[in-house]
PyMOL Python script that loads the backbone (N, CA, C, O; Angstrom):
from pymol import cmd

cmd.read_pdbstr("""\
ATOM      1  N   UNK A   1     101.958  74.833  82.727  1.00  0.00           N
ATOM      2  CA  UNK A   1     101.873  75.787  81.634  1.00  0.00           C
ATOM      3  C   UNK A   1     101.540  75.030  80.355  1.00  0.00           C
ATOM      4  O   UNK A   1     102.394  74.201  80.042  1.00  0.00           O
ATOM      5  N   UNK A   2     100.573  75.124  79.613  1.00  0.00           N
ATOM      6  CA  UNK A   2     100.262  74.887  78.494  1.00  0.00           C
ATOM      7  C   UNK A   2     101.665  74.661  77.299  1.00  0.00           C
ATOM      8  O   UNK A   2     102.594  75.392  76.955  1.00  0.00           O
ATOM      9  N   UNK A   3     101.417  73.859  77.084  1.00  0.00           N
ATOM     10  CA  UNK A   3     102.362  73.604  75.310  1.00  0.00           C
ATOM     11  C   UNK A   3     102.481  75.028  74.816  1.00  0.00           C
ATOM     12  O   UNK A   3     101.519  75.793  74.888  1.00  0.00           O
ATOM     13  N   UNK A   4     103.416  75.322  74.415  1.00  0.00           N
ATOM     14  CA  UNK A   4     103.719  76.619  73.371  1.00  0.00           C
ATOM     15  C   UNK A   4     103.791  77.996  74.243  1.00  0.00           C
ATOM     16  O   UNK A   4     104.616  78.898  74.096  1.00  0.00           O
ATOM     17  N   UNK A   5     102.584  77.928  75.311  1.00  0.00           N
ATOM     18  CA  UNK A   5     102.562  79.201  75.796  1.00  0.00           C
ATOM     19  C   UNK A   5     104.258  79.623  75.682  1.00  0.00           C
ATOM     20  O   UNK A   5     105.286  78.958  75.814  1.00  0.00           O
ATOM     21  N   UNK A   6     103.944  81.300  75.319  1.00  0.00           N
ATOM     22  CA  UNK A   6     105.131  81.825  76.038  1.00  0.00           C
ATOM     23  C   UNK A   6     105.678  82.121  77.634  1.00  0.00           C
ATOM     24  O   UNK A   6     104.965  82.445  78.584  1.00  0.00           O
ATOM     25  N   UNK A   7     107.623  81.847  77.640  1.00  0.00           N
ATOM     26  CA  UNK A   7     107.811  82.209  78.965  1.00  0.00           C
ATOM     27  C   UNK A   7     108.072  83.566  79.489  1.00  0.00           C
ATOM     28  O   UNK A   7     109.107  84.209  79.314  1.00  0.00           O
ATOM     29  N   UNK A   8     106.902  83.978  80.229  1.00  0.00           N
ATOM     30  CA  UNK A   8     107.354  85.250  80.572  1.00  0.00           C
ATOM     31  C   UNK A   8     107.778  85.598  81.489  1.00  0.00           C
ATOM     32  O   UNK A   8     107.392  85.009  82.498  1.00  0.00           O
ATOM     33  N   UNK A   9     108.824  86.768  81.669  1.00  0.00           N
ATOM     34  CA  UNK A   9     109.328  86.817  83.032  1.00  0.00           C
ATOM     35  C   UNK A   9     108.690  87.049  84.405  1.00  0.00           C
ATOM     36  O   UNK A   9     107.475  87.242  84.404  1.00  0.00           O
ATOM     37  N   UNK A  10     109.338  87.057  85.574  1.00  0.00           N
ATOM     38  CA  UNK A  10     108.224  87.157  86.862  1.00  0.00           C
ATOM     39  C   UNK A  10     107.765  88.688  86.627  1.00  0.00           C
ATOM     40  O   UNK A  10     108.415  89.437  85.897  1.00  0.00           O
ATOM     41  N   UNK A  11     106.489  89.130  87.361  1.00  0.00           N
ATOM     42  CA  UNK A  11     106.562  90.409  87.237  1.00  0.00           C
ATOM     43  C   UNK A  11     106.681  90.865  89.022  1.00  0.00           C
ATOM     44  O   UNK A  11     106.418  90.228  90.043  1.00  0.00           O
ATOM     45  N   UNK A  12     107.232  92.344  88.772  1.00  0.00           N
ATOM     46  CA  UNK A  12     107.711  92.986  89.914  1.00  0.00           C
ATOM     47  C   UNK A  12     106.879  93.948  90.501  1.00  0.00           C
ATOM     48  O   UNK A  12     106.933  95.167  90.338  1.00  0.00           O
ATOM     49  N   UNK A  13     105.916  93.144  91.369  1.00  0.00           N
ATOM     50  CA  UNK A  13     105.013  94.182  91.904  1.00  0.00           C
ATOM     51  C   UNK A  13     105.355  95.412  92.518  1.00  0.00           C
ATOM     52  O   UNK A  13     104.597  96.352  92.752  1.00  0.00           O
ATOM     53  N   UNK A  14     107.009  95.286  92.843  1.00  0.00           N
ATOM     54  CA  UNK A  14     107.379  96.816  93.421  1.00  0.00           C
ATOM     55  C   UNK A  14     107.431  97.521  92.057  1.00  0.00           C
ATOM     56  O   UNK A  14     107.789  98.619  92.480  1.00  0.00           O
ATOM     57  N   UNK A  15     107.333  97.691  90.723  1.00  0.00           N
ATOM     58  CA  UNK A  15     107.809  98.718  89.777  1.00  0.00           C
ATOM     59  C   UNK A  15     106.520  99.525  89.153  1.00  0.00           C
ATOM     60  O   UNK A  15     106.469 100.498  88.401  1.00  0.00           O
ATOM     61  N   UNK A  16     105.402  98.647  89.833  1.00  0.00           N
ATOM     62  CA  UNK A  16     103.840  99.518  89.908  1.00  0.00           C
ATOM     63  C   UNK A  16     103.622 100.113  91.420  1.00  0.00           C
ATOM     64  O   UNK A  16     103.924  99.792  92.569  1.00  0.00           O
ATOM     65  N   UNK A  17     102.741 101.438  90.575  1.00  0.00           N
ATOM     66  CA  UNK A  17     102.108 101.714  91.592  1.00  0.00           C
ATOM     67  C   UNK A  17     100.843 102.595  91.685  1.00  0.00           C
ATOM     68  O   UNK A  17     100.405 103.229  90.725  1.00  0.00           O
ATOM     69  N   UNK A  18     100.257 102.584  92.989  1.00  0.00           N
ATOM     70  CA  UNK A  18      98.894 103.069  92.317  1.00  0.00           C
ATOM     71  C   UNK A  18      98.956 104.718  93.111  1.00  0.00           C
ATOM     72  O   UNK A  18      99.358 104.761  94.274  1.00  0.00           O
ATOM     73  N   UNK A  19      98.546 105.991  92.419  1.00  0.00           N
ATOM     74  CA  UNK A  19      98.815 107.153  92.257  1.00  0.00           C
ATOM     75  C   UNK A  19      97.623 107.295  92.897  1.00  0.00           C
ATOM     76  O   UNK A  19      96.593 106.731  92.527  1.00  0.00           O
ATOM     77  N   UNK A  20      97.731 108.222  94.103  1.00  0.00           N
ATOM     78  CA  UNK A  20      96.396 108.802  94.638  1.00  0.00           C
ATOM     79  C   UNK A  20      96.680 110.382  94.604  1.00  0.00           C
ATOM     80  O   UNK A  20      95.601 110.838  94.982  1.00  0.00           O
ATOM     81  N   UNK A  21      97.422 111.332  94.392  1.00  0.00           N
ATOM     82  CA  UNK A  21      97.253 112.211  94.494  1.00  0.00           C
ATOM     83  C   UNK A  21      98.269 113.057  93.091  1.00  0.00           C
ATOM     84  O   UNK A  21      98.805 112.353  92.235  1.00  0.00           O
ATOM     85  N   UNK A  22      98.372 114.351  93.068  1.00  0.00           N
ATOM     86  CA  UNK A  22      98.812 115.250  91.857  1.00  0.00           C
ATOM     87  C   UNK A  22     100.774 114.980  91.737  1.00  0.00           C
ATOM     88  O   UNK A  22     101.601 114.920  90.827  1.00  0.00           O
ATOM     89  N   UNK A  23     100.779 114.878  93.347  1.00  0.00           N
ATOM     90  CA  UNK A  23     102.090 114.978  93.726  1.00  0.00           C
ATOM     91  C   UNK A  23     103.007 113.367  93.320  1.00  0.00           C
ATOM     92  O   UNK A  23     104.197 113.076  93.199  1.00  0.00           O
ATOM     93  N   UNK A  24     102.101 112.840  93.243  1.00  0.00           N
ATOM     94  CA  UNK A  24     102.471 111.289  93.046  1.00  0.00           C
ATOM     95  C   UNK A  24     102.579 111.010  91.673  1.00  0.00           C
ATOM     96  O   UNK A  24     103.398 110.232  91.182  1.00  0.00           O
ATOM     97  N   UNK A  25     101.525 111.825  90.913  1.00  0.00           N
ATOM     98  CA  UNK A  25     101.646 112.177  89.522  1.00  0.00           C
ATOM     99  C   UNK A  25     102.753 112.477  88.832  1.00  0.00           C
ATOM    100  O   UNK A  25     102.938 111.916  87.752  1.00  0.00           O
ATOM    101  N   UNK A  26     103.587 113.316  89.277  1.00  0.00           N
ATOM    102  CA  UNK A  26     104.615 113.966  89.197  1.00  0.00           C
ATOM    103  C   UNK A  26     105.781 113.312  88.135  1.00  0.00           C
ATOM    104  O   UNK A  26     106.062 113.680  86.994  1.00  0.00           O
ATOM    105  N   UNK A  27     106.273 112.351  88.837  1.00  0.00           N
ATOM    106  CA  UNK A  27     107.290 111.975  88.604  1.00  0.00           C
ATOM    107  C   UNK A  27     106.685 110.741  87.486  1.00  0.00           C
ATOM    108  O   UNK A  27     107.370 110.916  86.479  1.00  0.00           O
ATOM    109  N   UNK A  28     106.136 110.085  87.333  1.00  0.00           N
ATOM    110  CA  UNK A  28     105.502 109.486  85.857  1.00  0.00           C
ATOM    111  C   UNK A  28     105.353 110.332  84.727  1.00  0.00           C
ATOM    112  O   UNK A  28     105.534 109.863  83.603  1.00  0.00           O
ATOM    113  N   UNK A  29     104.957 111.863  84.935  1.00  0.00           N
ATOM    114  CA  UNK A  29     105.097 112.865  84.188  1.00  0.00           C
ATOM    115  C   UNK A  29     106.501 113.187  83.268  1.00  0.00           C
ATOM    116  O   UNK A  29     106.502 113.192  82.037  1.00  0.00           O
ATOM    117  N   UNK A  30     107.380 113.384  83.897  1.00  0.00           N
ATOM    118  CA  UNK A  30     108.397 113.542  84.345  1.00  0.00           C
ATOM    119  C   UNK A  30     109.339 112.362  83.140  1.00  0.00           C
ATOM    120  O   UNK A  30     109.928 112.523  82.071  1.00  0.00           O
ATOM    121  N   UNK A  31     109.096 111.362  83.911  1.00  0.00           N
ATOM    122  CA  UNK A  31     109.804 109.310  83.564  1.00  0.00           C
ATOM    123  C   UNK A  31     109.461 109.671  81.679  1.00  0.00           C
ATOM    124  O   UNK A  31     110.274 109.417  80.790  1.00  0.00           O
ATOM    125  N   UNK A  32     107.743 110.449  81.404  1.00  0.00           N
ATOM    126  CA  UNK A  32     106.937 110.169  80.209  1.00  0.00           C
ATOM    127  C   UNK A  32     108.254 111.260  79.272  1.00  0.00           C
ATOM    128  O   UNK A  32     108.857 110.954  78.244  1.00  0.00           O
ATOM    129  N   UNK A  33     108.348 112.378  79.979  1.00  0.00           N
ATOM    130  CA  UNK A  33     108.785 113.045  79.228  1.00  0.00           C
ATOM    131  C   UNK A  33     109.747 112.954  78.976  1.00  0.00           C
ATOM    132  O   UNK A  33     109.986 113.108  77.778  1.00  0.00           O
ATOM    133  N   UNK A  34     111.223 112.573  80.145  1.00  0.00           N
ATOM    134  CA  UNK A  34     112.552 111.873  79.832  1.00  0.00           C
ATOM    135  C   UNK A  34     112.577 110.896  78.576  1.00  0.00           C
ATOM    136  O   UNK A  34     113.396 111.155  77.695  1.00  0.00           O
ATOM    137  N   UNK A  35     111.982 110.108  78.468  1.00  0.00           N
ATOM    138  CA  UNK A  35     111.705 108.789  77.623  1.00  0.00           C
ATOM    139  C   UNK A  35     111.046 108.985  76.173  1.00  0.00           C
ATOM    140  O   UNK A  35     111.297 108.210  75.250  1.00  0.00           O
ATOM    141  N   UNK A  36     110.102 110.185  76.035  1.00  0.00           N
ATOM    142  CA  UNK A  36     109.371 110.483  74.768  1.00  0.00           C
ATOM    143  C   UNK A  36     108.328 109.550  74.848  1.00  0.00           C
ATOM    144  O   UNK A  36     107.299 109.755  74.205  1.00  0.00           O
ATOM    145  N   UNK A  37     108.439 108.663  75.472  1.00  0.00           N
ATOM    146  CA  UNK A  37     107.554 107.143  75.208  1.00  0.00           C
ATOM    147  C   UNK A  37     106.419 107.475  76.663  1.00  0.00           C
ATOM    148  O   UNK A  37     106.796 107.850  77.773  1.00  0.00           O
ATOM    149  N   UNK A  38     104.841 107.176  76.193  1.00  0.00           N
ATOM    150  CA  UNK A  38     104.005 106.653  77.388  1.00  0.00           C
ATOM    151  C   UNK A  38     102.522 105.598  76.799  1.00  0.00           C
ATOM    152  O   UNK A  38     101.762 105.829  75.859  1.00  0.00           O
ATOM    153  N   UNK A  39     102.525 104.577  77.647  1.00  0.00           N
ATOM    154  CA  UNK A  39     101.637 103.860  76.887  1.00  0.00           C
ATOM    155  C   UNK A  39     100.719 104.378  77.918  1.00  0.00           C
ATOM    156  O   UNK A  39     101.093 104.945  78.945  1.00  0.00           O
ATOM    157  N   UNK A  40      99.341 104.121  77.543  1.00  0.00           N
ATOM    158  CA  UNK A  40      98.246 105.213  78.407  1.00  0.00           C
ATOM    159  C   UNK A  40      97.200 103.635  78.269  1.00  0.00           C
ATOM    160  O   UNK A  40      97.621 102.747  77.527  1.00  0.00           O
ATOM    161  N   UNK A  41      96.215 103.481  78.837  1.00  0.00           N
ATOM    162  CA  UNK A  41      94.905 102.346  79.067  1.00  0.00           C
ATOM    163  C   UNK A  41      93.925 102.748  80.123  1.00  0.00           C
ATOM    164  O   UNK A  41      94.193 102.887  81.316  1.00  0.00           O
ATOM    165  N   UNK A  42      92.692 102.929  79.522  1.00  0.00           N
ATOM    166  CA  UNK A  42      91.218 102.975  80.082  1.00  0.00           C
ATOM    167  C   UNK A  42      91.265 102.015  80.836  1.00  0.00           C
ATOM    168  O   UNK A  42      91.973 101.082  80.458  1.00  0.00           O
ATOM    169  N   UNK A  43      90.533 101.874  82.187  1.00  0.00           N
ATOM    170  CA  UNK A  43      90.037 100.535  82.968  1.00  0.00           C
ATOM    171  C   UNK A  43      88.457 101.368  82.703  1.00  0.00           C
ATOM    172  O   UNK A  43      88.399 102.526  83.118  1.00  0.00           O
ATOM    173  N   UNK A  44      87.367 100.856  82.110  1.00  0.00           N
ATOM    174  CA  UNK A  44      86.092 100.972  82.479  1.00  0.00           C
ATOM    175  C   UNK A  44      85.507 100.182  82.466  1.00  0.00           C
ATOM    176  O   UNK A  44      85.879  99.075  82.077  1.00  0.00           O
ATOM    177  N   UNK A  45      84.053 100.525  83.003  1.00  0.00           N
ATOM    178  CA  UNK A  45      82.924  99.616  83.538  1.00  0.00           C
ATOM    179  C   UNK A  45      82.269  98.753  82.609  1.00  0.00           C
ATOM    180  O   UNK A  45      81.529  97.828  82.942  1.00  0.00           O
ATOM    181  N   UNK A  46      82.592  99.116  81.280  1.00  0.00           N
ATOM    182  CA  UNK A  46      81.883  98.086  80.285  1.00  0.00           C
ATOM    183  C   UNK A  46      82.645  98.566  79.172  1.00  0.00           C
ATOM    184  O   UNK A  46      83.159  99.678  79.055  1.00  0.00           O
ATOM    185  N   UNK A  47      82.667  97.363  78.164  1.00  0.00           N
ATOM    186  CA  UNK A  47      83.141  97.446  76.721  1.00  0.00           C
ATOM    187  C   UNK A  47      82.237  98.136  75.766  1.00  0.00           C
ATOM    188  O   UNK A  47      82.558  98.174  74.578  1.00  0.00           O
ATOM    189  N   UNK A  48      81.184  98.661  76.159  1.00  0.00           N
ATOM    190  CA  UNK A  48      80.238  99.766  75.657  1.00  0.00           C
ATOM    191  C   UNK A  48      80.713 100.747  75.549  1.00  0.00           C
ATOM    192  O   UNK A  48      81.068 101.254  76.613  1.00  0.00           O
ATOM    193  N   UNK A  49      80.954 101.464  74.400  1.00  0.00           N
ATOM    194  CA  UNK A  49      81.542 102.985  74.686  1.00  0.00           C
ATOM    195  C   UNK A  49      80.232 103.536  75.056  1.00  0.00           C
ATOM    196  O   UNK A  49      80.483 104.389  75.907  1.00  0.00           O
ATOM    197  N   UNK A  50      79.207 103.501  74.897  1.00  0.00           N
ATOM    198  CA  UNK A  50      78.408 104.526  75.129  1.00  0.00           C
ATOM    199  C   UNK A  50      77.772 104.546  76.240  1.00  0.00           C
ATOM    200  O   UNK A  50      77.024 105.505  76.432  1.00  0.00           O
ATOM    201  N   UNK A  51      77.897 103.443  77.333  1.00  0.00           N
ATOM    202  CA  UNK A  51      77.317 103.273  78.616  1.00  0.00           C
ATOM    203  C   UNK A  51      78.340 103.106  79.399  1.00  0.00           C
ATOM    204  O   UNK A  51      78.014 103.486  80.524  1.00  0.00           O
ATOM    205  N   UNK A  52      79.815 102.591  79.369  1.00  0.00           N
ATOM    206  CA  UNK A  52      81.356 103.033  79.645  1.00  0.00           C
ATOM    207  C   UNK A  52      80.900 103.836  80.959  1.00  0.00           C
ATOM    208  O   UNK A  52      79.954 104.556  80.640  1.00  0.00           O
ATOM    209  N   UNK A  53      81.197 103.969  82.212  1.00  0.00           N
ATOM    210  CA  UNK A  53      81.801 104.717  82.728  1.00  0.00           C
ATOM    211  C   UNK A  53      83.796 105.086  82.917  1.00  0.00           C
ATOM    212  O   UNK A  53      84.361 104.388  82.075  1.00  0.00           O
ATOM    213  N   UNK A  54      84.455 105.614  83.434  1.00  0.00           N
ATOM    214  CA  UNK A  54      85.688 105.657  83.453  1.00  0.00           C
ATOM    215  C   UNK A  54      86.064 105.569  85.079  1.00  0.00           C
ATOM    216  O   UNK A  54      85.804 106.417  85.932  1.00  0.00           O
ATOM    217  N   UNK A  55      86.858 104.097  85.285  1.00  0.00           N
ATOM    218  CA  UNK A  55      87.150 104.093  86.536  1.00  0.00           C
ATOM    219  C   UNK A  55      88.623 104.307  86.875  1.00  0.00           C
ATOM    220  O   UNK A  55      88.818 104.706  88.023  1.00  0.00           O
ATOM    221  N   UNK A  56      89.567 104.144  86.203  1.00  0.00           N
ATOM    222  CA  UNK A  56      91.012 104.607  86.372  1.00  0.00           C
ATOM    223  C   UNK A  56      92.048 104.801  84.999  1.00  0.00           C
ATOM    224  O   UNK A  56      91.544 104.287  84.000  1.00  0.00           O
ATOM    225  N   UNK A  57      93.078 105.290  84.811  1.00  0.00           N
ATOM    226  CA  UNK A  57      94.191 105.407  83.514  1.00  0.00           C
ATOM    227  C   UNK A  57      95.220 104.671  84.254  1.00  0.00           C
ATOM    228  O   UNK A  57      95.521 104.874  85.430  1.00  0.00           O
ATOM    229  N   UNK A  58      95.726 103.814  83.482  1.00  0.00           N
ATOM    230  CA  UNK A  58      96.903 102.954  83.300  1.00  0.00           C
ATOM    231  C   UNK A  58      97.691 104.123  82.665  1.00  0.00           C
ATOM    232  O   UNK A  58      97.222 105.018  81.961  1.00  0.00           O
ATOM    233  N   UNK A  59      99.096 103.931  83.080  1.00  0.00           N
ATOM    234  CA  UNK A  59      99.929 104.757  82.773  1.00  0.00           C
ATOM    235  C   UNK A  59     101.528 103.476  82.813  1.00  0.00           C
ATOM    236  O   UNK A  59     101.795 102.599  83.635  1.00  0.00           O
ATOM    237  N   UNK A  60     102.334 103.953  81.450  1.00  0.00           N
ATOM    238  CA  UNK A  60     103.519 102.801  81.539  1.00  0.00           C
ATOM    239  C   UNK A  60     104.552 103.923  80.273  1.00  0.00           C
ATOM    240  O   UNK A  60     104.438 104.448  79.165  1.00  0.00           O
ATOM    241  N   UNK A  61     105.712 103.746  81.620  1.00  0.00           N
ATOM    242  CA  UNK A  61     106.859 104.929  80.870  1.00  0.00           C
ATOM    243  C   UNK A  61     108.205 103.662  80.061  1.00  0.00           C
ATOM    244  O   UNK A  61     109.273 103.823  79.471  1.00  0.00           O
ATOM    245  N   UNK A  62     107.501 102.643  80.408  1.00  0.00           N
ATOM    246  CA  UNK A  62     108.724 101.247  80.105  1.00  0.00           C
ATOM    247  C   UNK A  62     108.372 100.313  80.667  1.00  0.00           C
ATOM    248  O   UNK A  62     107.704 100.356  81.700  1.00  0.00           O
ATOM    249  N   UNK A  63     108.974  98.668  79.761  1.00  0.00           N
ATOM    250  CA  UNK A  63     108.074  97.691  80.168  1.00  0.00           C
ATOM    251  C   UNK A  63     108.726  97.377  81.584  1.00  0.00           C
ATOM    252  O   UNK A  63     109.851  97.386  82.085  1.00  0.00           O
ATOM    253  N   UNK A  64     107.600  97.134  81.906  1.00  0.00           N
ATOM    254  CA  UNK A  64     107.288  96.668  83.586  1.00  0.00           C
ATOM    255  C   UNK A  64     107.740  97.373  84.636  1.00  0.00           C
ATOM    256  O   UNK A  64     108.438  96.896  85.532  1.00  0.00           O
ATOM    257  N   UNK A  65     107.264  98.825  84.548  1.00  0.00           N
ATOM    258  CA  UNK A  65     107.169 100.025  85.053  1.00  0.00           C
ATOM    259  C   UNK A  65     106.043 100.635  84.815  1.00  0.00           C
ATOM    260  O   UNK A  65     105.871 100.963  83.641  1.00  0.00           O
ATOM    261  N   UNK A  66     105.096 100.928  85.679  1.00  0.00           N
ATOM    262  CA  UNK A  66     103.967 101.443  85.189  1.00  0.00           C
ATOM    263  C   UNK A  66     103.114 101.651  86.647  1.00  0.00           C
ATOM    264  O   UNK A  66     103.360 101.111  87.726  1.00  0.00           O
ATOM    265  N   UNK A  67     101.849 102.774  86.265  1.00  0.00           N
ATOM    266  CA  UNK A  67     101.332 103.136  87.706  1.00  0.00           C
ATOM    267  C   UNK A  67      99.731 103.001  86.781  1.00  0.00           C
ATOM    268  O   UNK A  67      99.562 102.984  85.562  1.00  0.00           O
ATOM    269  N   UNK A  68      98.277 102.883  88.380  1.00  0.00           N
ATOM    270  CA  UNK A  68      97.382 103.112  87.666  1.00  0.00           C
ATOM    271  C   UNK A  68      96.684 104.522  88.783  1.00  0.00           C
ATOM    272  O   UNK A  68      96.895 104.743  89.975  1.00  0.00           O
ATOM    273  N   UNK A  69      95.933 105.159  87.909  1.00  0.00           N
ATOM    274  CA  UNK A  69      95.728 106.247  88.432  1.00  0.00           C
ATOM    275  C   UNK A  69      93.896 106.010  88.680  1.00  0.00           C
ATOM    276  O   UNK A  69      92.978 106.110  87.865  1.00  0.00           O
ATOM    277  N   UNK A  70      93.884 105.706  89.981  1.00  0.00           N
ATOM    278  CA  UNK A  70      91.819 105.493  90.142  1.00  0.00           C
ATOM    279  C   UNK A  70      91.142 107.005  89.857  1.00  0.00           C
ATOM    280  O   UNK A  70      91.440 107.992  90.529  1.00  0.00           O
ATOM    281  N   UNK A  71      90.399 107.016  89.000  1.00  0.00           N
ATOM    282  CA  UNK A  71      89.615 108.189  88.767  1.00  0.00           C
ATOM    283  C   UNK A  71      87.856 107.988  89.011  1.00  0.00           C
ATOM    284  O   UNK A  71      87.124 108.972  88.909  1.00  0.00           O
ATOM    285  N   UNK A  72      87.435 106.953  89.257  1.00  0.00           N
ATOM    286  CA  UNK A  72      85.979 106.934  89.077  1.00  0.00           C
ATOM    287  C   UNK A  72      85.517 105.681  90.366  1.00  0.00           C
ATOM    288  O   UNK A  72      84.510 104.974  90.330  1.00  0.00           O
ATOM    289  N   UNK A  73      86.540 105.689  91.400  1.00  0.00           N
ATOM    290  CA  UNK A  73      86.183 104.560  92.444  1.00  0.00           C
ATOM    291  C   UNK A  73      85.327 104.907  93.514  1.00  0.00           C
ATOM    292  O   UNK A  73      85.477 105.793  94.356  1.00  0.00           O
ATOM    293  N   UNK A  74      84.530 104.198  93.389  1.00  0.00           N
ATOM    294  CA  UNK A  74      83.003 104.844  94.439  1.00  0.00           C
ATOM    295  C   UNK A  74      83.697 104.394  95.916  1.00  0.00           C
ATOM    296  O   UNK A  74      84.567 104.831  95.163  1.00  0.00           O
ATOM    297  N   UNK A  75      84.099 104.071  96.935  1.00  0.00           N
ATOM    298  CA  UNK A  75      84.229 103.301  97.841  1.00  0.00           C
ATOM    299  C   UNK A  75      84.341 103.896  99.349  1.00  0.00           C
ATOM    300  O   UNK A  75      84.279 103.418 100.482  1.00  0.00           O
ATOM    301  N   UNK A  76      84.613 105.664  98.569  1.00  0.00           N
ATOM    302  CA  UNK A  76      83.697 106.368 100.197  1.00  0.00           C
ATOM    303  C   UNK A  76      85.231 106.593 100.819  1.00  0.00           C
ATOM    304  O   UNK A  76      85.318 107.384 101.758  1.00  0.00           O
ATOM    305  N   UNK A  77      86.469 105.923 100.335  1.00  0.00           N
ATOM    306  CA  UNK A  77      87.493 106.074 100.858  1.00  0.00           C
ATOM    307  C   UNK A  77      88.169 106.769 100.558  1.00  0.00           C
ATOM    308  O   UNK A  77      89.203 106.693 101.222  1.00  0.00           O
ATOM    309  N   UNK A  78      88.187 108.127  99.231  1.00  0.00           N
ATOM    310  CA  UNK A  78      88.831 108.771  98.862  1.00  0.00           C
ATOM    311  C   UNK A  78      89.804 108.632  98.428  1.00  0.00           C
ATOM    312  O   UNK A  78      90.696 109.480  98.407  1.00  0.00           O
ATOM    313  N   UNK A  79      89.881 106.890  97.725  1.00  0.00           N
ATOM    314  CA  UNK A  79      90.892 106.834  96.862  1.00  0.00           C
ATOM    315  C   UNK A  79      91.515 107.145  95.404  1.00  0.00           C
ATOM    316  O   UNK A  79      92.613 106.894  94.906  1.00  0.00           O
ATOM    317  N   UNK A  80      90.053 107.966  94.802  1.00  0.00           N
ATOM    318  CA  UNK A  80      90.461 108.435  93.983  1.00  0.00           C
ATOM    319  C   UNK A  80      91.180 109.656  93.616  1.00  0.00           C
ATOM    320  O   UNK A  80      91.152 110.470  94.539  1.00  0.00           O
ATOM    321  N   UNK A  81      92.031 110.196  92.225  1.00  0.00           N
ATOM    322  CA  UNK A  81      92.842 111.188  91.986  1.00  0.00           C
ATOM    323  C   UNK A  81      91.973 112.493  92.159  1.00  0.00           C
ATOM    324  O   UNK A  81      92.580 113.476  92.582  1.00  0.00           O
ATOM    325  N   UNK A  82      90.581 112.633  91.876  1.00  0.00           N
ATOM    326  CA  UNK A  82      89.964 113.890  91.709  1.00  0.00           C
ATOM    327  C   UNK A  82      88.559 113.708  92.518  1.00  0.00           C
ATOM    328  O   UNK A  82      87.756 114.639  92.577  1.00  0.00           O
TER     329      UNK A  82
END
""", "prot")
cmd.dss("prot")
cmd.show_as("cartoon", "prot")
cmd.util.cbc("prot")
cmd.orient("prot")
């Protein structure tokens, strides 16, 4: 680790998760509204807003708790929300 960097804690890949359907939605809904608090984040295809497509929303009800929701994944597998 670099000089100075900060130490951050491990992160807990069980406290993400990735949302494929409305029903899965649910309860992040839910976590957002208990809490008052939701941090929200774009994943897209370029830092262009104007050529941007939109491939999923980051969703986080508290730190290191958080789900991402695929909305724009080409892959034929139907992993996306819509």
């Amino acid at each position: 680790m670099p000089e100075g960097a900060p130490d951050f804690p491990p992160i807990d890949h069980d406290a993400y998760e990735i949302v494929r359907d409305p029903a899965a939605l649910q309860p992040w809904i839910d976590a957002a509204h208990a809490t008052g608090l939701l941090a929200l984040d774009t994943e897209t295809t370029s830092l262009n807003e104007m050529t941007a497509e939109l491939v999923g929303v980051s969703l986080a009800v508290a730190p290191g708790r958080a789900c991402y929701i695929p909305v724009g994944h080409v892959d034929g597998g139907g992993d996306d929300l819509f």
